[in-house]
C-alpha positions in Angstrom: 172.2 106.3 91.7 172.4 107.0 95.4 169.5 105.1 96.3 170.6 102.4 94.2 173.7 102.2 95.8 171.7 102.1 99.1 169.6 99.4 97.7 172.3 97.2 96.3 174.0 97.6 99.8 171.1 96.2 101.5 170.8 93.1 99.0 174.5 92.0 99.1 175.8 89.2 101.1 179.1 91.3 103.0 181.9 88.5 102.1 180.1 86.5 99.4 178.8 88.8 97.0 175.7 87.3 96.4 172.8 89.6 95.5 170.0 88.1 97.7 166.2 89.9 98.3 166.5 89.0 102.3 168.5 87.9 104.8 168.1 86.7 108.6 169.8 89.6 111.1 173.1 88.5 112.8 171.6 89.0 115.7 169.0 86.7 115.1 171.0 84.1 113.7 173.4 84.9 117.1 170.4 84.1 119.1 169.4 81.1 117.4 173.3 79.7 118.4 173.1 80.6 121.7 169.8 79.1 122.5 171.6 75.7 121.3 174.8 76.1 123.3 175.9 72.5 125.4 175.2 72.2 128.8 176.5 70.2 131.4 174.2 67.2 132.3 175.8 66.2 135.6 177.1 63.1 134.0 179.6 61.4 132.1 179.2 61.9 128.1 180.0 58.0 126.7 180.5 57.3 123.0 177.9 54.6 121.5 178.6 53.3 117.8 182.3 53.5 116.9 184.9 55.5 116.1 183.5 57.8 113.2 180.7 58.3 111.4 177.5 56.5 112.7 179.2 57.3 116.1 178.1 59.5 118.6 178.0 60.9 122.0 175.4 60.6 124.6 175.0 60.9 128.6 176.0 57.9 130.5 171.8 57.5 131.3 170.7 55.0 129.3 169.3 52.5 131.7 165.3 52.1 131.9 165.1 53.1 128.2 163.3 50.9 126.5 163.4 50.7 122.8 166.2 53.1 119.8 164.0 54.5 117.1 166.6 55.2 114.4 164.9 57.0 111.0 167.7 56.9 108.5 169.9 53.4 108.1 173.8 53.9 107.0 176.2 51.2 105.6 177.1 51.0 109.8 174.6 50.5 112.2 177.3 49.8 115.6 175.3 52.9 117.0 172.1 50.2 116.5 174.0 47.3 118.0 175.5 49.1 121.2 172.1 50.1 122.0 170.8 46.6 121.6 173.6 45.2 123.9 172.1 47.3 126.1 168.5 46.0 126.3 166.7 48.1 124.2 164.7 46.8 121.0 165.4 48.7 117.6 163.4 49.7 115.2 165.2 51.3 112.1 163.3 52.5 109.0 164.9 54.0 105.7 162.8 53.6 102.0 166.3 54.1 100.3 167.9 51.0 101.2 166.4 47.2 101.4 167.6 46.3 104.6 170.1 47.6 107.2 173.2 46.6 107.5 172.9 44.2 111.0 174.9 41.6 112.0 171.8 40.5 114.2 168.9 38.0 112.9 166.5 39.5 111.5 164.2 38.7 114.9 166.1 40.9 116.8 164.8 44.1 115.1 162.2 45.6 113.1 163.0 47.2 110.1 160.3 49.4 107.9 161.3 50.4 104.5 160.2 53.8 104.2 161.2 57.1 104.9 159.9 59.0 108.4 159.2 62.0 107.4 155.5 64.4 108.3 153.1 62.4 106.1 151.4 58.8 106.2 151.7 57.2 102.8 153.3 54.3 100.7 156.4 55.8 101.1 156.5 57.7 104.0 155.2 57.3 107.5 155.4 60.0 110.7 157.3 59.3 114.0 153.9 59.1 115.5 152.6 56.6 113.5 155.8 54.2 113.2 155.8 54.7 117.1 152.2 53.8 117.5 151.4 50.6 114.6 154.9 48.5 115.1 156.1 49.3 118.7 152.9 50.1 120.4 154.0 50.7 124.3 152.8 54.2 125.6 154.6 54.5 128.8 158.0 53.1 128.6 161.2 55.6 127.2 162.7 55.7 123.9 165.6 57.3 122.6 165.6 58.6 119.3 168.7 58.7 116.7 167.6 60.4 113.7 170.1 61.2 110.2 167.6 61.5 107.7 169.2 63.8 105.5 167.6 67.5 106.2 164.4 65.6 106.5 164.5 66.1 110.0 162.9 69.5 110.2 159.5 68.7 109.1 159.8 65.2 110.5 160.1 67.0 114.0 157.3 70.0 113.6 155.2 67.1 112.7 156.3 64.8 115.7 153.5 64.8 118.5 155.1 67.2 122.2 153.9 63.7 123.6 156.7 61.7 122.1 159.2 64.2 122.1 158.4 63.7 125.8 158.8 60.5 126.1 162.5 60.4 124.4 165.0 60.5 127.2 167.7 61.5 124.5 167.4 62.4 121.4 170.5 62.9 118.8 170.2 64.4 115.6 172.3 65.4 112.7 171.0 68.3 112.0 171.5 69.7 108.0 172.0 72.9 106.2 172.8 75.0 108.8 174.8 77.4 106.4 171.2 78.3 105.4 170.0 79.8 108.6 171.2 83.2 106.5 167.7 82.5 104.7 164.8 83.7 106.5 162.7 80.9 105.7 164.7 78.0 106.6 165.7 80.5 109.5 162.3 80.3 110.3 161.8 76.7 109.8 165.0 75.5 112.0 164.1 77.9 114.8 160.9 76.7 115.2 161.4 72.7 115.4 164.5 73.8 117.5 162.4 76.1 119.7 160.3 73.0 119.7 162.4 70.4 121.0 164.3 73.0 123.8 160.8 73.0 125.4 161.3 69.9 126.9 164.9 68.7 126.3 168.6 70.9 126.7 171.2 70.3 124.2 174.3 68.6 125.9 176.7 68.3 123.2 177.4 69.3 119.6 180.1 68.0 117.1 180.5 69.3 113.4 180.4 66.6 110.7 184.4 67.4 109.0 182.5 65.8 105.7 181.7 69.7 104.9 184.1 72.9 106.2 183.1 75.3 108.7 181.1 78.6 106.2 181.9 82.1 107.8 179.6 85.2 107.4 179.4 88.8 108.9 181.6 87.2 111.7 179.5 84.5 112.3 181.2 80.9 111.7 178.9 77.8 111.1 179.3 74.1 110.3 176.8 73.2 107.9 176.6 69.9 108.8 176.5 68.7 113.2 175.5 66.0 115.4 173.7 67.4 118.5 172.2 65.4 121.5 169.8 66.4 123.8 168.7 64.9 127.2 165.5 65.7 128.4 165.2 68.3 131.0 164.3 66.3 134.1 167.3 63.5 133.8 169.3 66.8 135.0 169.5 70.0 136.8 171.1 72.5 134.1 173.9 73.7 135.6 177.5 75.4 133.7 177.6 75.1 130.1 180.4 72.7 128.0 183.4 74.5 127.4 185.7 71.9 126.1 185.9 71.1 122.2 186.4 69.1 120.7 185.2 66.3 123.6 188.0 63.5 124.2 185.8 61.0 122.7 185.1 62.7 119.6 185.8 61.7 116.2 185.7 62.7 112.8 183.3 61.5 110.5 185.5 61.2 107.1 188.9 61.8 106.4 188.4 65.4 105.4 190.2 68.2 106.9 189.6 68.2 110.2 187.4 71.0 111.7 186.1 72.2 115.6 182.8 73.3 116.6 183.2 76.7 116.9 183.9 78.9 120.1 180.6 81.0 119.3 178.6 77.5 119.8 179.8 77.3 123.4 180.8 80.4 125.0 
């Protein structure tokens, strides 16, 4: 009975009472966090979409880049538009939907109806490829908006370290975060992550309110957040962010409202 105990101790989830086989170590999951934390870029953060969801934050460095890759297409597309006011061509790509929603002709963009994702097929194509057979340029800078629904994991490990270099920003809502407690999505998150801090520093982080903030052995996560990165020679890293929520955040829905966590940033 004792070492049953002992056993059952070992298998259960501290404040959910879930009987699990394995779990990720705090610690681990701790470091995961603080390998993500914001850092100053030396520049100005400016919002580009609108006020909510669709919206987001980037450096004020946008100049020179060349073309938006956006994987994922949503009912608004004013993140799209903004970055076509600034000069750069847009290429969007989602298999769920027919077409996005533009208020542009249709020979201002290019839009692929399928998903991006880590394989080449009739419904599916890798950044890589969607890069390489409809944009075609090798030396000019992208930046890369991805929402593509926890997709974005494989979608990444399978992404080339030659176009993650060439995208000056990238932003991503990352998904399922809450899962990190599971050692193989642990393992899966940390390594695309781990991946993309190779070449590129994460400079801000807001939690999408459209899920609440999930708490475990002291450690509080939103399941659901934006997070852009700049690539690491636009800036010299210097102090980290320490004020959240940013003054040009916004929530995505009319949920609750919710902060990123203090555990994210400090």
């Amino acid at each position: 009975m004792k070492n049953l105990k002992s056993l059952l101790k070992r298998w259960l989830l501290e404040d959910q009472g879930k009987i699990i086989i394995k779990q990720t170590s705090r610690e681990r999951v701790l470091q995961f966090i603080e390998s993500l934390h914001p850092y100053n870029p030396g520049m100005e953060l400016i919002r580009i979409g609108g006020n909510g969801d669709g919206g987001y934050l980037v450096p004020d460095d946008l100049e020179g880049i060349d073309a938006c890759f956006s994987p994922g297409v949503y009912m608004v597309s004013e993140f799209e538009i903004d970055c076509y006011n600034r000069g750069m061509q847009l290429f969007l790509a989602d298999k769920s939907v027919d077409a996005p929603n533009l208020t542009l002709d249709t020979s201002k963009y290019h839009f692929l109806k399928k998903h991006v994702g880590c394989t080449n097929n009739d419904e599916m194509i890798t950044l890589d490829s969607w890069v390489q057979d409809f944009y075609g340029k090798t030396e000019t800078e992208i930046l890369l908006q991805m929402d593509i629904e926890a997709n974005e994991y494989l979608t990444l490990a399978g992404t080339s370290d030659a176009l993650l270099k060439r995208c000056r920003i990238i932003v991503i809502e990352l998904h399922d975060f809450h899962k990190l407690w599971n050692p193989e999505f642990f393992h899966l998150a940390n390594e695309v992550m781990s991946k993309i801090l190779q070449t590129h520093t994460c400079v801000h982080i807001h939690p999408n309110n459209c899920t609440k903030i999930e708490t475990r052995l002291g450690v509080q996560i939103p399941p659901i957040a934006e997070f852009t990165f700049l690539r690491n020679d636009r800036f010299t890293k210097g102090a980290k962010q320490t004020q959240f929520p940013h003054p040009l955040d916004y929530d995505n829905t009319k949920a609750e409202h919710i902060t990123l966590p203090k555990q994210w940033y400090m």
